[in-house]
Structures are given as structure tokens and as C-alpha cells.
N, C-alpha and C positions, 0 to 999 in steps of 0.2 A: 020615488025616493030610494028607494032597494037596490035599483041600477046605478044610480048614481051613486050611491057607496061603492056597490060592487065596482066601478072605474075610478074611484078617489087615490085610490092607490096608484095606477098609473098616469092621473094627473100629475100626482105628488114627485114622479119619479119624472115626469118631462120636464114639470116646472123646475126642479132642481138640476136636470141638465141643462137646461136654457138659460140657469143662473151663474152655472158653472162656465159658461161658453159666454155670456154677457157682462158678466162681470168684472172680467181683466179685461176687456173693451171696451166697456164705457170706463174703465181705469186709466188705460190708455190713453184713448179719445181726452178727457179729461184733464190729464196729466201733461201732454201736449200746449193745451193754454196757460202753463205754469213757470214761474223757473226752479230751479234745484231747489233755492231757501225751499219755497212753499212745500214742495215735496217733501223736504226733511219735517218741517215743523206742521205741515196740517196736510198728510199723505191722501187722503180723506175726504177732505172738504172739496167746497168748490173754489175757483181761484180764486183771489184777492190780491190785487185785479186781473181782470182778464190777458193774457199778453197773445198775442198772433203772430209774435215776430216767427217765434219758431215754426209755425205752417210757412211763412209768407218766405221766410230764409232757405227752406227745402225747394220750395215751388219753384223759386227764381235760382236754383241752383242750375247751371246745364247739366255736371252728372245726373244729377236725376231724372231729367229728360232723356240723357242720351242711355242711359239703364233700362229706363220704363221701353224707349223703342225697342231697345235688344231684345227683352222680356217676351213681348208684343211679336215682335218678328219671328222669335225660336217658337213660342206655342202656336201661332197661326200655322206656321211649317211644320210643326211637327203633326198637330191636327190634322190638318188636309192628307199629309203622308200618311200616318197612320190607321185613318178613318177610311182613304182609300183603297189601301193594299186590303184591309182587314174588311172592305164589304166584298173586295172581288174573292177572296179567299173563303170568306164564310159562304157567299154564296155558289160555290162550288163543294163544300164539305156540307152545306146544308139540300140542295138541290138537286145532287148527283149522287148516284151507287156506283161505289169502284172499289177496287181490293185495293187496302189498305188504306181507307177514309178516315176509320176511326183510329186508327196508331196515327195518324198523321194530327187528329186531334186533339188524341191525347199527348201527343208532343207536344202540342200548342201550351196544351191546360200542367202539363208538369213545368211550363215555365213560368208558373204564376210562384213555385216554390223556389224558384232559381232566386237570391238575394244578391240585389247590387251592388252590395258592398265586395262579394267574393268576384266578382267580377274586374272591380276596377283596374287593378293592374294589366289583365293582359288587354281589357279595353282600351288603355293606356299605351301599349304596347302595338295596337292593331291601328290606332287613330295615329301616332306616330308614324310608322309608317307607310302608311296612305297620306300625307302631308295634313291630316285636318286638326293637329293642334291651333289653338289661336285661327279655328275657322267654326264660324257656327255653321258648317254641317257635319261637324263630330260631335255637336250637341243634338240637335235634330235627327241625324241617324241613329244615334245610340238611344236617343229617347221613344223615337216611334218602335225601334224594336222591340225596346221591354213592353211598351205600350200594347205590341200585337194581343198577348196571351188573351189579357181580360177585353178587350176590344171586340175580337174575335170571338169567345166565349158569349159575351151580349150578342152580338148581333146572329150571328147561327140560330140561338135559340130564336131570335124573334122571327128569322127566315123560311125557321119549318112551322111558324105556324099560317104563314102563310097557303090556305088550301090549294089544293093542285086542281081544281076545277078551274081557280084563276089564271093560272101556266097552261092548261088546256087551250082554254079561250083564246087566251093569249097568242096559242101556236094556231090553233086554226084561224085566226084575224091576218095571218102572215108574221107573225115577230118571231124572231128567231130567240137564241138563248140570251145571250147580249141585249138583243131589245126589249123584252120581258125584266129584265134586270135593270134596265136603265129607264123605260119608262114607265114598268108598273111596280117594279116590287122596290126601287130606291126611294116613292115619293109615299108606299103604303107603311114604310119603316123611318118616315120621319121622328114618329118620336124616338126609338132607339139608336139612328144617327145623332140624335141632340142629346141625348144620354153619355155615349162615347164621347161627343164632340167635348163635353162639359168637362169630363171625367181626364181627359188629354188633356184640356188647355191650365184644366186646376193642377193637374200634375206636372204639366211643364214649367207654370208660374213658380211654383213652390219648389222646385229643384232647385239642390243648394251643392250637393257634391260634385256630380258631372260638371256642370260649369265650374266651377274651381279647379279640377282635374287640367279642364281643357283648356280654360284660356289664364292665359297670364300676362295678357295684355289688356287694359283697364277699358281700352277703349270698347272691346265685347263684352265688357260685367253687364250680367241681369241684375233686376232689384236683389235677389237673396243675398248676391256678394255686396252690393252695394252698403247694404244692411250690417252685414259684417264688416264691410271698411270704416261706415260713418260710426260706429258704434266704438272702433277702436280710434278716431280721431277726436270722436268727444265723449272718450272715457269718463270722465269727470260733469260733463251736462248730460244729465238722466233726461230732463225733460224734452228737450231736443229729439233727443235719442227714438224716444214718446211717439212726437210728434214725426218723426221719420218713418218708424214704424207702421204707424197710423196710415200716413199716403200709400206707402206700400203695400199696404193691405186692399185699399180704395178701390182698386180698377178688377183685384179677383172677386172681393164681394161684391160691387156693384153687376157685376157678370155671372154670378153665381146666382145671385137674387132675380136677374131676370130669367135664365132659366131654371128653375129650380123646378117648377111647374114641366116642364119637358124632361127633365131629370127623375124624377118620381111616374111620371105616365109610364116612359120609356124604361124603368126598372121593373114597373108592375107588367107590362103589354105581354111577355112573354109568358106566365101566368094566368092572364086570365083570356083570351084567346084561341080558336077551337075547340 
């Protein structure tokens, strides 16, 4: 009984953030099967009656399909980019002594303070002229960049805890440095590639400024602009809006929800470890 008070208190503080985080979504969610009236007059309740048109009028819309692909396209790209560059890198800063290893890392780790907002102009400026406006790989580059710092950061760490009796082994079996990294220590930091991988692709999903910076042609909006276009074309239907909302949300939490499990391994593995 003693213990259990003693953690009452941080029950009380989970359960009230999971209500905070829940409850403008099943708001949403909800509000969705509504039209305006019911919003206005029972914000609240459940519907009366049910209405689907709103899901059913998104779903069969083409922009929204052709957003969701763009979306889908830019985080797969930038993911694989990012996750790539940033294992062959860490595992050179984690694996290797050479002068100047750690200013090269702390170069890394001071661009976690760099804010994107100050950047966008001459980002602007640089993707201009390289031709990649109105090209998703001025989104994809500009996004695995910023992506390296904390990428980077994770997976280093999980690299050194990998023991050097296994890189031994490894060199006396015949693997050179390259093979050691590609067949034993890429499949031993599974869960910290699924960590980064999560952490990219939710980050790419949710980027709302870079793609607006970059493309200004409709036909490359991600969901976030779409969000913003459909929101100012049916200003006046909330519910819609809702229900827009909602799908757009669908494909990062249902991908958030199946790794989430690899996401918590891969934050803790570096921790507890050697």
C-alpha cells in the first residue's frame, strides 16, 4: 500500500498528460462525424446523427492522395539519407582515434542549437541557386541535414557500446572495417537505427515551413500545406476541417504506434549497455 501511494503521484501526472494529448483527439476524431450546426450547438456530445460524408469527401479527394504520396516520398528520402550518412559517420567518430574526432563532434552536437527558422533565407538562397525550388530534393536535403546532429548523437552513443572484443573477433575471422560495420555492428544497433529511423520520418511528416519555402507548385504539397490550403478553402466548415485533420494525422500515428516499442528500446540501449 506504501508503494503504491509513493507512485500515486506520478500516476496522476501521466494520466493527466495522456488526457491532455487525448482529448483534443478524440475531439477531433469526433467532431469529424459532425456538421458545423452540431459543433456550434452540442460542441460536446456525440453526433446526432452520425455523418461520414466528411471522411468519405477527403478520402475520394485526389489531392489528398497525391499530398499523402509527396509526404511518404520526402520522409522515406530523407530517412534512408539521413540514417545512412549518419551511421557511416558515427561509426567513424565512434570506432576510430584521430586528432580532431571530438571538435568534429562537437560540431555535430552544436547543430542541434542552430534554429531553422534563422536559416531559412540563405537556405532559400542556396536551393535557388542549385535549381532545387519546386524540386523535392531541396526538401530531402535540407531535412537530412538538420536531421544529422541528433541522428548522429544517437547512434555514436549506441556504437561505443558496442565491446571491442567483438571488432577483434571480427578482424581476426577476416572482416575488415567496412565488414565489421555492415555485417555485425549495423544488425547489433537495430533498435537504435529504428529510433532515428522513427524520429526522421516523424519529423519529415510534420514539416510545415521548408515545404512551403520550397515548393510553390501544388502539385509537391505534403499533407502539412494541404492542411493549410483545405483549412483556408473551407474556412467556414469546422467540421470538415476535423475530419481533414484527422486523416492526416492517420498514417504518422499508425507508424508511430507500431514502432514505438523500437523507439523506447533504441533511446534506453545506450544506457544500459556495458
Amino acid at each position: 500500500m506504501t508503494t503504491k501511494l509513493k507512485h500515486l503521484p506520478l500516476h496522476l501526472v501521466a494520466a493527466l498528460l495522456g488526457a491532455f494529448v487525448a482529448v483534443p483527439l478524440i475531439y477531433a476524431v469526433v467532431g469529424g462525424f459532425k456538421d458545423t450546426a452540431q459543433l456550434s450547438t452540442n460542441p460536446f456530445g456525440l453526433p446526432d446523427p452520425w455523418r461520414t460524408g466528411n471522411y468519405t469527401e477527403v478520402l475520394a479527394a485526389p489531392e489528398f492522395w497525391r499530398q499523402l504520396g509527396n509526404s511518404v516520398l520526402i520522409a522515406l528520402a530523407t530517412t534512408l539519407l539521413v540514417v545512412g550518412v549518419s551511421a557511416l559517420a558515427s561509426f567513424v567518430l565512434a570506432r576510430f582515434a584521430f586528432r580532431g574526432r571530438e571538435a568534429i563532434f562537437t560540431l555535430f552536437a552544436v547543430g542541434l542549437m542552430f534554429p531553422f527558422a534563422v536559416a531559412i533565407l540563405p537556405l532559400f538562397v542556396l536551393l535557388r541557386t542549385f535549381g532545387l525550388l519546386d524540386n523535392p530534393l531541396g526538401v530531402i536535403l535540407a531535412q537530412a541535414a538538420f536531421g544529422l546532429p541528433m541522428t548522429i548523437i544517437i547512434l555514436r552513443a549506441f556504437f561505443r557500446t558496442i565491446p571491442n572484443e567483438v571488432e577483434e573477433a571480427a578482424t581476426i575471422d577476416g572482416c575488415g572495417p567496412f565488414g565489421f560495420f555492415w555485417r555485425i555492428l549495423l544488425p547489433m544497433a537495430r533498435p537504435a537505427l529504428a529510433t532515428v529511423s522513427v524520429l526522421a520520418i516523424v519529423g519529415s511528416w510534420n514539416n510545415f515551413m521548408l515545404p512551403l519555402v520550397v515548393f510553390t507548385d501544388q502539385q509537391w504539397w505534403t499533407i502539412p500545406l494541404g492542411v493549410q490550403q483545405f483549412q483556408g478553402q473551407y474556412a467556414s466548415d469546422t467540421a470538415r476541417i476535423l475530419a481533414y485533420i484527422v486523416l492526416a494525422m492517420v498514417p504518422a500515428l499508425a507508424f508511430y504506434a507500431v514502432a514505438e516499442r523500437h523507439l523506447v528500446s533504441g533511446l534506453t540501449a545506450g544506457a544500459t549497455k556495458g
